[in-house]
C-alpha positions in Angstrom: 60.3 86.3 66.5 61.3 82.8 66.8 63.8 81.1 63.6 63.0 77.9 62.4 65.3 74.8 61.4 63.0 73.7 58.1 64.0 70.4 57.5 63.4 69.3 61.8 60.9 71.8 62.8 63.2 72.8 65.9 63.6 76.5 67.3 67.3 77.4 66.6 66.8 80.9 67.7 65.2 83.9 68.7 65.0 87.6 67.8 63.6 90.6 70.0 61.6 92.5 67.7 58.1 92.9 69.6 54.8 93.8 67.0 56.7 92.7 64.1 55.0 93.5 61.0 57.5 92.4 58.3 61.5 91.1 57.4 63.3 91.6 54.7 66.5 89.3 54.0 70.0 90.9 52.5 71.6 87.8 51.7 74.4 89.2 50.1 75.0 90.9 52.9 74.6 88.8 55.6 71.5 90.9 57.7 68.2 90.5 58.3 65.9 94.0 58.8 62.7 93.7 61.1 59.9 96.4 61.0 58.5 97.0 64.7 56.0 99.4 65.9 57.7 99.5 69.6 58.2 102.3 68.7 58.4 102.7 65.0 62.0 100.9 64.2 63.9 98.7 62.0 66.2 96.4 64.2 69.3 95.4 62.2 70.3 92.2 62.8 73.1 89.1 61.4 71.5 86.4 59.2 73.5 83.8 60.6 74.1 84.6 64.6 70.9 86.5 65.2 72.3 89.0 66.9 70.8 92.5 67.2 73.4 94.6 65.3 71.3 98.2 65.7 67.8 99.2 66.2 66.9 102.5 64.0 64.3 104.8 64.8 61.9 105.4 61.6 58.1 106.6 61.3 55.4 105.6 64.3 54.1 102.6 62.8 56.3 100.8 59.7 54.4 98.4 58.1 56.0 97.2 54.7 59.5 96.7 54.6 61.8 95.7 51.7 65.6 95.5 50.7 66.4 96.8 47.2 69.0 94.6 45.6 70.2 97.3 43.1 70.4 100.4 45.2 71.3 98.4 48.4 68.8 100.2 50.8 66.0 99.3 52.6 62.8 101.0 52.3 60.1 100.9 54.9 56.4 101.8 54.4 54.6 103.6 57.4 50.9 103.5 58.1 50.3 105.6 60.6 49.1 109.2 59.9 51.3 112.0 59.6 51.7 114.0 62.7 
């Protein structure tokens, strides 16, 4: 996943998730969450450094991903059939 300065275009950084399907952004909290299927994971990571805080195993194949304001979780939606 490659981060991108808006305003000039430029590449300011880059994050190893690999068959990223979604991100959801905790502002308040100052991470980012990534949905991978390398295997099924959410890597944790800082909003501001980009660094890879933890990678957490979840289903095979998380799709959707979300970060609920009020309950302060994140919630991940798997497609891939139940084993």
């Amino acid at each position: 996943m490659a981060v991108l300065d808006l305003d000039s275009g430029a590449i300011i950084g880059k994050n190893p998730g690999k068959s990223i399907h979604g991100i959801a952004v905790a502002r308040d909290l100052g991470r980012g969450f990534i949905s991978c299927s390398d295997p099924g994971s959410v890597i944790i990571f800082n909003l501001r450094t980009l660094e890879v805080l933890d990678k957490v195993t979840v289903g095979a194949d998380p799709n959707a991903i979300l970060f609920d304001q009020k309950s302060q979780r994140v919630f991940t939606a798997d497609r891939a059939p139940s084993v």
